[in-house]
KOLLUM-551939 format. One record per residue (C-alpha): residue in three letters; residue number from 1; z, x, y. Coordinates in steps of 0.1 Angstrom, whole numbers, plus 5000, padded with zeros to 4 digits. Layout:
 type seq    z    x    y
  ALA NUM    Z    X    Y
...
This chain:
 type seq    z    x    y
  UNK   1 1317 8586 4407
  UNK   2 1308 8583 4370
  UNK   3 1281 8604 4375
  UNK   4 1298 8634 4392
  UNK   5 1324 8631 4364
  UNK   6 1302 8634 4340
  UNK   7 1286 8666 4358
  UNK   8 1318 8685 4357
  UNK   9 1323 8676 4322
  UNK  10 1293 8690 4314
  UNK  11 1297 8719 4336
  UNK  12 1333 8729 4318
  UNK  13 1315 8721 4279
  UNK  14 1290 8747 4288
  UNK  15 1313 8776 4303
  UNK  16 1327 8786 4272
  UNK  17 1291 8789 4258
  UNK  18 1280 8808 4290
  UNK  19 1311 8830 4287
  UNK  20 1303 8840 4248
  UNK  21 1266 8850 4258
  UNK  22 1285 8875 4288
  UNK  23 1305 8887 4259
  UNK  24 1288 8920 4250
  UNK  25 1289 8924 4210
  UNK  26 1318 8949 4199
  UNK  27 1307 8970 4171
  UNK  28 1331 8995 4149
  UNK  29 1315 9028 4137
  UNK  30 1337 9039 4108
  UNK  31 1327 9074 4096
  UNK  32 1338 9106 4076
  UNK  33 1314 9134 4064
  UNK  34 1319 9165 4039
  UNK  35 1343 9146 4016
  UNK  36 1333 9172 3988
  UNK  37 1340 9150 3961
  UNK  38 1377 9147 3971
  UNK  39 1386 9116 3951
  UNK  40 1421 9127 3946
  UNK  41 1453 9127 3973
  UNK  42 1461 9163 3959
  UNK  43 1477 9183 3984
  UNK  44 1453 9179 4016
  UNK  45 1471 9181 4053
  UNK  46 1462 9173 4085
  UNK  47 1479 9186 4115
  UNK  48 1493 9160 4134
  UNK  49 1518 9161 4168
  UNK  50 1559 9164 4156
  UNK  51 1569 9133 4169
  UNK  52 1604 9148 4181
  UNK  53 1579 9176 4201
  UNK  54 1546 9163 4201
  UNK  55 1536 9207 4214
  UNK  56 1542 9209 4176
  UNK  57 1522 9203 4151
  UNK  58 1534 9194 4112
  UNK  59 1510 9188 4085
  UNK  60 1506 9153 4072
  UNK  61 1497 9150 4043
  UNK  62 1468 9128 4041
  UNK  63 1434 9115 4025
  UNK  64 1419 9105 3989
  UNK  65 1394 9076 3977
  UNK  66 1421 9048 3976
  UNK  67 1435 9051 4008
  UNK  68 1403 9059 4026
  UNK  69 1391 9028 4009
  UNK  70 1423 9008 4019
  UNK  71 1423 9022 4056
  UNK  72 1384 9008 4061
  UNK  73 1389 8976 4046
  UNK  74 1423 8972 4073
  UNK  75 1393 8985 4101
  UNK  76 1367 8962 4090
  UNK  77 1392 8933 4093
  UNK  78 1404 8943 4129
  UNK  79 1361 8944 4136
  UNK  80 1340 8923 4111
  UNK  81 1306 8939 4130
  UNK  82 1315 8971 4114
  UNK  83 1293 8999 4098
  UNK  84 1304 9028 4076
  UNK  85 1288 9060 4074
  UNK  86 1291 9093 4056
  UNK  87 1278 9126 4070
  UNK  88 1264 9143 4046
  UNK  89 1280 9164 4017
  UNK  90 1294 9139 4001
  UNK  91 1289 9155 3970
  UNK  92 1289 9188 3958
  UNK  93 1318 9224 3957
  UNK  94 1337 9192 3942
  UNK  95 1373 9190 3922
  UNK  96 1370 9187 3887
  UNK  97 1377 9150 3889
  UNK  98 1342 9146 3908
  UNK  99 1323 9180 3896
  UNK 100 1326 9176 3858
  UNK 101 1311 9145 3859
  UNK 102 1281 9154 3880
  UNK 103 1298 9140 3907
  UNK 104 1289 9103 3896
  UNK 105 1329 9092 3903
  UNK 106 1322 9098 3939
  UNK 107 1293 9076 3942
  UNK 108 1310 9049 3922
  UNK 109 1338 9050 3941
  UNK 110 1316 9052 3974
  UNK 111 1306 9019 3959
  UNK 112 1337 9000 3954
  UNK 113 1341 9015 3992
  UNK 114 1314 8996 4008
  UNK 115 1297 9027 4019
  UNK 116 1266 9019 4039
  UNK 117 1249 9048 4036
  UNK 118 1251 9088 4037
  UNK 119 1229 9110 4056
  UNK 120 1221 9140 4030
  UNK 121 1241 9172 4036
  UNK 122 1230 9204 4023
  UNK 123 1253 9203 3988
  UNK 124 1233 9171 3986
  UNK 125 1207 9195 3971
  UNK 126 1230 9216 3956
  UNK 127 1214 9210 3919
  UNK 128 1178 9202 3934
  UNK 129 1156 9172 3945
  UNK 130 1154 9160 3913
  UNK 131 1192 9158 3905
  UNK 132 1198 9143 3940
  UNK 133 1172 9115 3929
  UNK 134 1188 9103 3900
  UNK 135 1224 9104 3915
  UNK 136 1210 9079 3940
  UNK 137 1188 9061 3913
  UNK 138 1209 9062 3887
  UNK 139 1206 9070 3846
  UNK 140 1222 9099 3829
  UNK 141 1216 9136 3823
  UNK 142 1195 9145 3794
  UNK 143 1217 9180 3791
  UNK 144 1248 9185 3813
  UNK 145 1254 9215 3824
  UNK 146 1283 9236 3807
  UNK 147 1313 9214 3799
  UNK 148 1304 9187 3825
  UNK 149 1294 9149 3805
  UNK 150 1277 9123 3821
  UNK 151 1276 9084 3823
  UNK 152 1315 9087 3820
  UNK 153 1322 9054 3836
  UNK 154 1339 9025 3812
  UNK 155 1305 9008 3813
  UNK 156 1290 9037 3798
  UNK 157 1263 9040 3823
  UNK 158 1260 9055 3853
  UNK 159 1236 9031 3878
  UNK 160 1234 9051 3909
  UNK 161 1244 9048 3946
  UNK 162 1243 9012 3963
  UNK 163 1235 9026 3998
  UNK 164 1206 9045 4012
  UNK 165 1204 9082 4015
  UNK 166 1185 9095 4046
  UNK 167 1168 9123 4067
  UNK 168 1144 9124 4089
  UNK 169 1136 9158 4089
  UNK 170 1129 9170 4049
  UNK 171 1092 9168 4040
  UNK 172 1071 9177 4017
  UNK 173 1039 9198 4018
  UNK 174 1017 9166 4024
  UNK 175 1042 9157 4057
  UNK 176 1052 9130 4030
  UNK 177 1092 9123 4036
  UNK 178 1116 9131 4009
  UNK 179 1138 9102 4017
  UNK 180 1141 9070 4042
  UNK 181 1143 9086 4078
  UNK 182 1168 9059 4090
  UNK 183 1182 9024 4083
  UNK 184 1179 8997 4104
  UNK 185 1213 8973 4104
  UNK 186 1209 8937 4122
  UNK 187 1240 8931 4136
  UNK 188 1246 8891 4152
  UNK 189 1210 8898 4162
  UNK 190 1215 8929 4176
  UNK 191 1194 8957 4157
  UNK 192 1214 8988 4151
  UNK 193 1195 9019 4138
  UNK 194 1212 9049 4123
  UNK 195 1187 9081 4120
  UNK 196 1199 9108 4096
  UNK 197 1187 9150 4092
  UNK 198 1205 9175 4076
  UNK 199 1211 9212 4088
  UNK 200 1171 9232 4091
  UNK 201 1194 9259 4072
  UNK 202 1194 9238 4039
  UNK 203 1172 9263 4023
  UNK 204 1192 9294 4030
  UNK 205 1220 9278 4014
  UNK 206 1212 9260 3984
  UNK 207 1195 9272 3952
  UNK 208 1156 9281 3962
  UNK 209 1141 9266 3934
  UNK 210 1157 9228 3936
  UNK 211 1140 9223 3967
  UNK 212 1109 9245 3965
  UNK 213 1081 9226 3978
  UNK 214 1102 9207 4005
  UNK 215 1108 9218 4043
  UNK 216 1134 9211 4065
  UNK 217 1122 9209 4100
  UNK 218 1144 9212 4136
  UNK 219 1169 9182 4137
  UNK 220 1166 9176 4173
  UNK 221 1127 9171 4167
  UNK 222 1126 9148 4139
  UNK 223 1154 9123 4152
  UNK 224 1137 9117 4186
  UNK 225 1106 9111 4165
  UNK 226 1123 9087 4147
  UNK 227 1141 9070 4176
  UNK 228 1107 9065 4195
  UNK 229 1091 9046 4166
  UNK 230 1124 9028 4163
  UNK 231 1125 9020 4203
  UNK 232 1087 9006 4200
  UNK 233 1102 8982 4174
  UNK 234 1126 8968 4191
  UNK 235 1156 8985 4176
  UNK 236 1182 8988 4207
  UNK 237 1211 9010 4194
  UNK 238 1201 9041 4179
  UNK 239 1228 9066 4162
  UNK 240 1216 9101 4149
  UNK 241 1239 9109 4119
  UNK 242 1234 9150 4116
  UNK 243 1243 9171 4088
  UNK 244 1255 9198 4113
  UNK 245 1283 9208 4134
  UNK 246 1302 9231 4160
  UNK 247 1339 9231 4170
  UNK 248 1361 9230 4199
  UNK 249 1397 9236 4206
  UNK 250 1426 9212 4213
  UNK 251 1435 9189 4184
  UNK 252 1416 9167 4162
  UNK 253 1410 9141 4193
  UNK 254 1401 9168 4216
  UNK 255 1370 9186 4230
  UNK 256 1380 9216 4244
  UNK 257 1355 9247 4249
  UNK 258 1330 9230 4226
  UNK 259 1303 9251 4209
  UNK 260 1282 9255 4178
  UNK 261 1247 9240 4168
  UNK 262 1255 9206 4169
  UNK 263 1260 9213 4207
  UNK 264 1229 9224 4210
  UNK 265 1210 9200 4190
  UNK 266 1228 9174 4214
  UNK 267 1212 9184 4246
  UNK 268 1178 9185 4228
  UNK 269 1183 9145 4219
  UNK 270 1161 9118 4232
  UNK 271 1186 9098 4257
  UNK 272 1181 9068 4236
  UNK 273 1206 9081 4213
  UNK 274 1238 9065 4222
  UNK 275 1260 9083 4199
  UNK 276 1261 9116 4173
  UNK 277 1279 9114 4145
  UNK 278 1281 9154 4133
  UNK 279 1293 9173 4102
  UNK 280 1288 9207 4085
  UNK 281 1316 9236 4098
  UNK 282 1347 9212 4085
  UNK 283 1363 9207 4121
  UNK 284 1377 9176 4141
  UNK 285 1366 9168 4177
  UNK 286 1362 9145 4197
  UNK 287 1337 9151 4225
  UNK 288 1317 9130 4253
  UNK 289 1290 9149 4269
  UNK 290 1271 9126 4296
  UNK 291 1286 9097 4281
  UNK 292 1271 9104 4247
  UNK 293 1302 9104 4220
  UNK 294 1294 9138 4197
  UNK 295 1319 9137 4172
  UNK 296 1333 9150 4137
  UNK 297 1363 9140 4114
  UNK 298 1372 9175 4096
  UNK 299 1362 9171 4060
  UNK 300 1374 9160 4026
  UNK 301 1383 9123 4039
  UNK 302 1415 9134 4053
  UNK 303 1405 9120 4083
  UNK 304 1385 9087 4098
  UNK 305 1366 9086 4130
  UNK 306 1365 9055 4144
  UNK 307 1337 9047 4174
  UNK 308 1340 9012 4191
  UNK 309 1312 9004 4212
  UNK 310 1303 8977 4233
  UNK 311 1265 8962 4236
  UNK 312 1253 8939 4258
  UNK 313 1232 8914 4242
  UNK 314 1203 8908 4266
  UNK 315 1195 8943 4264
  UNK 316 1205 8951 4231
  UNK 317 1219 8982 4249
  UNK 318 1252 9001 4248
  UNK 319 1279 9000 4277
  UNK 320 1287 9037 4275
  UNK 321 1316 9035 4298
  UNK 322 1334 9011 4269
  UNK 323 1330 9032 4242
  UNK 324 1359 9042 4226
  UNK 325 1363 9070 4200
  UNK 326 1391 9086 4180
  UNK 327 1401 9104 4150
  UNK 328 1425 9090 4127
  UNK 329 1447 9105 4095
  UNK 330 1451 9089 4064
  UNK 331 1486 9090 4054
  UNK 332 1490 9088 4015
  UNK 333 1527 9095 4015
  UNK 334 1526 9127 4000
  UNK 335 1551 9137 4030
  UNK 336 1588 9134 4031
  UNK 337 1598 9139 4064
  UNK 338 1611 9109 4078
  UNK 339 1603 9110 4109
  UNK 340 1568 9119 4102
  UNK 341 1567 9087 4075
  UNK 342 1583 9064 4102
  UNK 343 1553 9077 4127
  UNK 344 1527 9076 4100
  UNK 345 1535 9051 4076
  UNK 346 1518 9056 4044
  UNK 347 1489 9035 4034
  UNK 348 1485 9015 4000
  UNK 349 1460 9028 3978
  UNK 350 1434 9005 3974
  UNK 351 1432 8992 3932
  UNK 352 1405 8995 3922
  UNK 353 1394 9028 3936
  UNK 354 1432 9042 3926
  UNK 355 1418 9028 3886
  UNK 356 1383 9041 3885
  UNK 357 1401 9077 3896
  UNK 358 1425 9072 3873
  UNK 359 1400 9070 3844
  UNK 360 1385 9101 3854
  UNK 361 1414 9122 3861
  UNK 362 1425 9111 3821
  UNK 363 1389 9121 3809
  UNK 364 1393 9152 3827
  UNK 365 1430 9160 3828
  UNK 366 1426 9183 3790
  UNK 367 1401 9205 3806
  UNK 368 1417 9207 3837
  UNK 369 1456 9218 3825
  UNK 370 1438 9245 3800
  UNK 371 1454 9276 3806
  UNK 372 1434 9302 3821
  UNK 373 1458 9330 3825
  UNK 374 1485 9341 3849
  UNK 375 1487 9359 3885
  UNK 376 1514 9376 3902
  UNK 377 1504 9369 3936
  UNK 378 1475 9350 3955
  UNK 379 1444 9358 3952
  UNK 380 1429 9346 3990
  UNK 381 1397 9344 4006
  UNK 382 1408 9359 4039
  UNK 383 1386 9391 4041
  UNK 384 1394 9425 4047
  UNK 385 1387 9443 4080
  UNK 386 1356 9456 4059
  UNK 387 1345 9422 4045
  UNK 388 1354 9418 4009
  UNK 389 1383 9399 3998
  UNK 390 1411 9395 3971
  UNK 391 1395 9365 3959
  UNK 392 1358 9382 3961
  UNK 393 1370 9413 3942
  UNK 394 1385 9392 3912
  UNK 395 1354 9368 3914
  UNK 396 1328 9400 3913
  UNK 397 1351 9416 3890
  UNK 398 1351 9387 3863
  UNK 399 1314 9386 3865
  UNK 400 1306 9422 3860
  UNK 401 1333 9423 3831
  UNK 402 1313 9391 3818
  UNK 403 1275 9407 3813
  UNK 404 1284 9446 3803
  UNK 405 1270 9435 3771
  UNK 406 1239 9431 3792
  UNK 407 1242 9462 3805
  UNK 408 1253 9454 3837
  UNK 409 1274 9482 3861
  UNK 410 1275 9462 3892
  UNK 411 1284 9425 3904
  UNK 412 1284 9408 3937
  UNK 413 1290 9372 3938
  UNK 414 1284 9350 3975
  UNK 415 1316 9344 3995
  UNK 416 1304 9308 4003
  UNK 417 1307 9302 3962
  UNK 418 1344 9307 3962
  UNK 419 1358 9277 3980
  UNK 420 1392 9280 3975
  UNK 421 1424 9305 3967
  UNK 422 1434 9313 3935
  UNK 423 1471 9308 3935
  UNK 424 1494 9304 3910
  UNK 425 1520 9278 3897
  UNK 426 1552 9280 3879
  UNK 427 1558 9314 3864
  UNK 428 1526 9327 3876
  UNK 429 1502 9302 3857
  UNK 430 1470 9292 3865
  UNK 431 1444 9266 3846
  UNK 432 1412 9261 3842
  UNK 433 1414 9232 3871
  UNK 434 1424 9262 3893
  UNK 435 1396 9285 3885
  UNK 436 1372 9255 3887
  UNK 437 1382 9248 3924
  UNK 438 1375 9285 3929
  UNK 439 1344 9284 3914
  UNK 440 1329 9247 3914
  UNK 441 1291 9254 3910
  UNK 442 1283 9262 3875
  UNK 443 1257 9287 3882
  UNK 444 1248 9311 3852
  UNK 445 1253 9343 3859
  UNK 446 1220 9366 3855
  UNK 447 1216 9405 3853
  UNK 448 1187 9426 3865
  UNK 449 1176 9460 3873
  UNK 450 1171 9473 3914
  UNK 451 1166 9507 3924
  UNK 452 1191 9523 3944
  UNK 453 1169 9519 3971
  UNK 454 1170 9482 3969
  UNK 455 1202 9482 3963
  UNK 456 1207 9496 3998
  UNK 457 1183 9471 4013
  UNK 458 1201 9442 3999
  UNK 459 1232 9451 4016
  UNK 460 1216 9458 4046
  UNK 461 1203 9420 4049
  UNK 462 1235 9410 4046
  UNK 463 1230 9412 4089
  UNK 464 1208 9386 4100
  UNK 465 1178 9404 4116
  UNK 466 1178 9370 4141
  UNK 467 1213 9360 4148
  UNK 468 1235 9393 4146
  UNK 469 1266 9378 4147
  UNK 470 1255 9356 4115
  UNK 471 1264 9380 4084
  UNK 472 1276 9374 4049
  UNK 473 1296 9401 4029
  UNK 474 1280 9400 3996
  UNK 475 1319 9404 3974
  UNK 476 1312 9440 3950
  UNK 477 1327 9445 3920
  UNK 478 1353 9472 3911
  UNK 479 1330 9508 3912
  UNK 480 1310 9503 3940
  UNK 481 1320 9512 3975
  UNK 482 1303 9519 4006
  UNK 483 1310 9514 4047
  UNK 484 1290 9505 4070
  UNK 485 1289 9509 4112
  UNK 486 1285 9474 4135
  UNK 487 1271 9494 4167
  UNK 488 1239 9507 4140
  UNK 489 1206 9496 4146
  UNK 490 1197 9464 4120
  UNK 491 1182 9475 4088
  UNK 492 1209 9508 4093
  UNK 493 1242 9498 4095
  UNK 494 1256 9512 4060
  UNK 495 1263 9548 4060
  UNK 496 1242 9561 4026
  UNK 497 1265 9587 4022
  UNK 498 1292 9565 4012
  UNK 499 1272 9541 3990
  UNK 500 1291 9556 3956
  UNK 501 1289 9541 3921
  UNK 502 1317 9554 3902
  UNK 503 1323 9578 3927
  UNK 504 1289 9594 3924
  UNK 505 1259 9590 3951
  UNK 506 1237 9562 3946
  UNK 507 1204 9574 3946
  UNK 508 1175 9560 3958
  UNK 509 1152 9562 3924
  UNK 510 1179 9558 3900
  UNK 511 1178 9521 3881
  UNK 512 1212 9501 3882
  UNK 513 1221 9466 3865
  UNK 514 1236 9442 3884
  UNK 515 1246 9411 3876
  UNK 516 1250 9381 3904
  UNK 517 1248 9343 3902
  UNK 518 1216 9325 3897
  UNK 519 1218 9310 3930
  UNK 520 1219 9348 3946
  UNK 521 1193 9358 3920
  UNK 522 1168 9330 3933
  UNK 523 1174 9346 3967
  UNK 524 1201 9320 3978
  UNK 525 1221 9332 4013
  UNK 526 1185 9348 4024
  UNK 527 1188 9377 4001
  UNK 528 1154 9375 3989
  UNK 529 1159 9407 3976
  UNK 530 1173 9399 3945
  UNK 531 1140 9384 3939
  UNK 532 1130 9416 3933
  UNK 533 1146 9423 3903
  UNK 534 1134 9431 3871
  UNK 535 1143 9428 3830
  UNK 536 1164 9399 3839
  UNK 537 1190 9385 3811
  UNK 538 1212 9354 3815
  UNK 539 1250 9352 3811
  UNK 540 1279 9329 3807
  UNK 541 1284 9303 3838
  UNK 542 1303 9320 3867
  UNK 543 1337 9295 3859
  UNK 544 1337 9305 3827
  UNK 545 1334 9341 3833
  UNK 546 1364 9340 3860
  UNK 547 1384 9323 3831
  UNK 548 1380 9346 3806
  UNK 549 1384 9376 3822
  UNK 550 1421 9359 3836
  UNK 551 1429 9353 3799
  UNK 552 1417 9386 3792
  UNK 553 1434 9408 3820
  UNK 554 1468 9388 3818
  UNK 555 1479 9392 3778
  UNK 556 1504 9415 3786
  UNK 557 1516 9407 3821
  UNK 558 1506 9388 3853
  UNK 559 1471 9401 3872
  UNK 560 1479 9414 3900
  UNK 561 1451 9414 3934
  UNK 562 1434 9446 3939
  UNK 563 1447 9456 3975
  UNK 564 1422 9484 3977
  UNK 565 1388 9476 4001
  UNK 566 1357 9483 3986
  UNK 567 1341 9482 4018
  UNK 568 1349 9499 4052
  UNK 569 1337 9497 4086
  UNK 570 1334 9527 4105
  UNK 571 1337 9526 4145
């Protein structure tokens, strides 16, 4: 009798034990991606359901540093086996608060965050290989560009990031990898391996000569390369964090009509890969395709996406079937509403994040509140049916009015460099903070000499010979017009006729000056063209340009947008 007592008792000890082992291991996925230097709550929204008519969306205000810090220390609690992960572009078309400090604050206060590591977006190169090596290692800039200062932080040094930058997919000329491919995470000995790559684009986007010398090969390609080495040892869970998205329709925890690259890039992945974290075009989805969750949180950390998956720990595999994925606001109580407050209550800001933002607001609030001018209306990015904008037209204008000491007669600045409206505040003013969001890159401007025929050719590549549908409205300065037809043959869409300078033909032999940044000039965007050019002569930087010509053009009342097109499409 003793003995069978003592069998059960045995038998009931080791059920518990035998019960944990069944337990698959949960582990929380915490990501965000294009945060652009957002360190501030500013004036960021995300559209969220009306509680009192959920068809109706109302814009919540939500997102900066402190509460994303606060909001992923609450989801680490809820999960201890928690990893978190940026996207790429974590850097880079930053606010003043993160830009005119070389964006070091956002590293610090990715830092103070816990961030595990970052997957290198294209603006990761924005300022070259080189730059992006020290802002990972650490040290400060020998000579910082325009008014930006560096090593800012109360220490007085500035030591670099604490997590791993990755991509699998940037090499050099030897096949030598710029950075780590992946990192491996073991997890309550579960091995966990997160495989970064960046958008093959990269060099079409970011200035030529910071990452001459370096390719960027298909994404699809270099992940499943990495995930087979990774599989042969031993590593069970493999994520691919990609520097490149797509959309859908639906909401920010939807997935309907999904399509874009990332889409593509997905059906190309080694089935191994159990779940894509994506990034790149900005948007908020939430998508399961074959039970593989593809999924991005918007940008600018107004957003979270969480990923709880389950993994069974014979197999060191993932139950697909438990995985659970959302997207999630960050409520910083910038709204009023309410009801809206009572359905999302704000978050406290984290302290020590909200303080090391605080220092750098201070250090940059004088430059930031400078006044720059005043405007008597918006001046918006929203093209015209033609393809130049109010915003382009003031941006192209400021720059051509910037070098006519260098001769220049023509300007044409990228669209992708302005990144936000100029608007104005009280009374029409607007500050150098303003014109800085507009123009965040502090390229110099440069003017050289084409031909009129080049002239024509460089607008002509602004259709991609490849991908048709893929063009990019170089923004022309005040003088030159010209239309162009979308049913022509590539390589003869504009109509010469119409390409006027002044009003006068542009001809085909005559020499013209024209000044653009020196991202275009290095043949940034693809036009190569610009390469071209001759007798070339540097300028003022691009935001300082754009201020000047505000303070300039506003002495005696507000500057008004130019409503007139200066191009047209003809049918």
């Amino acid at each position: 009798m003793l003995h069978i007592v003592r069998s059960l008792l045995a038998l009931l000890l080791a059920l518990p034990l035998a019960t944990l082992a069944a337990e698959p291991l949960r582990l929380r996925v915490i990501a965000f991606n294009d945060f652009h230097g957002h360190l501030e709550a500013g004036e960021l929204t995300v559209p969220v359901p009306d509680p009192a008519d959920p068809t109706r969306p109302l814009a919540l205000r939500s997102g900066g540093a402190a509460f994303l810090a606060t909001r992923i220390a609450q989801l680490r609690r809820e999960v201890p086996a928690s990893v978190v992960v940026s996207s790429g572009d974590l850097i880079g078309a930053s606010p003043l608060v993160s830009a005119l400090f070389h964006d070091e604050p956002t590293i610090e206060a990715m830092n103070l965050i816990g961030l595990d590591l970052n997957a290198v977006g294209n603006h990761e190169f924005d300022h070259g290989v080189d730059e992006l090596r020290r802002l990972v290692g650490g040290g400060c800039i020998a000579t910082p560009r325009g008014a930006a200062a560096t090593c800012q932080h109360p220490t007085g040094r500035y030591s670099g990031a604490k997590f791993p930058f990755i991509a699998a997919n940037v090499v050099g000329g030897d096949s030598q990898p710029l950075l780590a491919a992946s990192v491996v995470k073991t997890i309550d000995g579960v091995q966990v391996g997160f495989i970064g790559a960046v958008t093959r684009a990269t060099p079409g986007i970011v200035m030529p000569a910071g990452i001459r010398g370096w390719r960027f090969l298909p994404e699809a390609e270099a992940i499943n390369r990495e995930a087979r080495r990774l599989r042969e040892a031993g590593v069970g869970v493999l994520i691919a964090v990609i520097h490149e998205g797509g959309e859908a329709d639906g909401g920010i925890n939807a997935c309907d009509n999904p399509r874009g690259e990332i889409f593509e890039i997905e059906k190309r992945l080694d089935p191994a890969i159990d779940a894509v974290l994506s990034a790149h075009t900005h948007r908020a989805y939430v998508c399961t395709i074959e039970g593989r969750t593809v999924i991005q949180a918007g940008a600018h950390g107004r957003l979270l996406s969480v990923i709880d998956l389950a993994i069974d720990r014979a197999s060191s595999r993932v139950l697909r079937g438990q995985t659970r994925a959302r997207n999630e606001p960050l409520p910083n109580g910038g709204s009023t509403e309410p009801a809206l407050r009572a359905a999302y209550p704000p978050l406290a800001p984290d302290a020590q994040v909200l303080a090391l933002v605080e220092h750098y607001r201070q250090r940059a609030e004088p430059l930031a509140q400078r006044p720059a001018g005043r405007i008597a209306a918006p001046f918006v990015r929203v093209p015209d049916a033609g393809g130049d904008s109010p915003a382009g037209r003031l941006t192209a204008d400021a720059q051509l009015a910037a070098t006519r000491t260098n001769g220049a007669q023509i300007a044409f600045t990228n669209p992708g460099g302005i990144r936000t409206d100029l608007r104005p505040r009280s009374g029409g003013a607007v500050t150098y903070g303003d014109a800085f969001a507009m123009q965040p890159f502090g390229n110099a401007l440069v003017t050289l000499t084409l031909t009129g025929a080049q002239l024509r050719t460089l607008l002509e590549s602004q259709w991609s010979r490849h991908t048709p549908e893929r063009v990019r409205f170089l923004q022309p300065s005040r003088g030159l017009t010209y239309a162009w037809r979308a049913a022509a043959p590539w390589g003869e869409r504009i109509d010469p006729a119409s390409l006027r300078l002044d009003g006068a033909p542009v001809r085909p032999d005559a020499l013209y000056r024209v000044t653009v940044n020196s991202y275009l000039a290095d043949g940034g965007d693809g036009f190569v063209g610009l390469r071209a050019g001759t007798d070339a002569t540097g300028g003022p930087l691009d935001v300082d340009a754009l201020v000047e010509y505000l303070r300039q053009a506003s002495r005696t009342q507000p500057l008004a947008p130019d409503p007139l097109p200066r191009i047209g499409r003809l049918e």
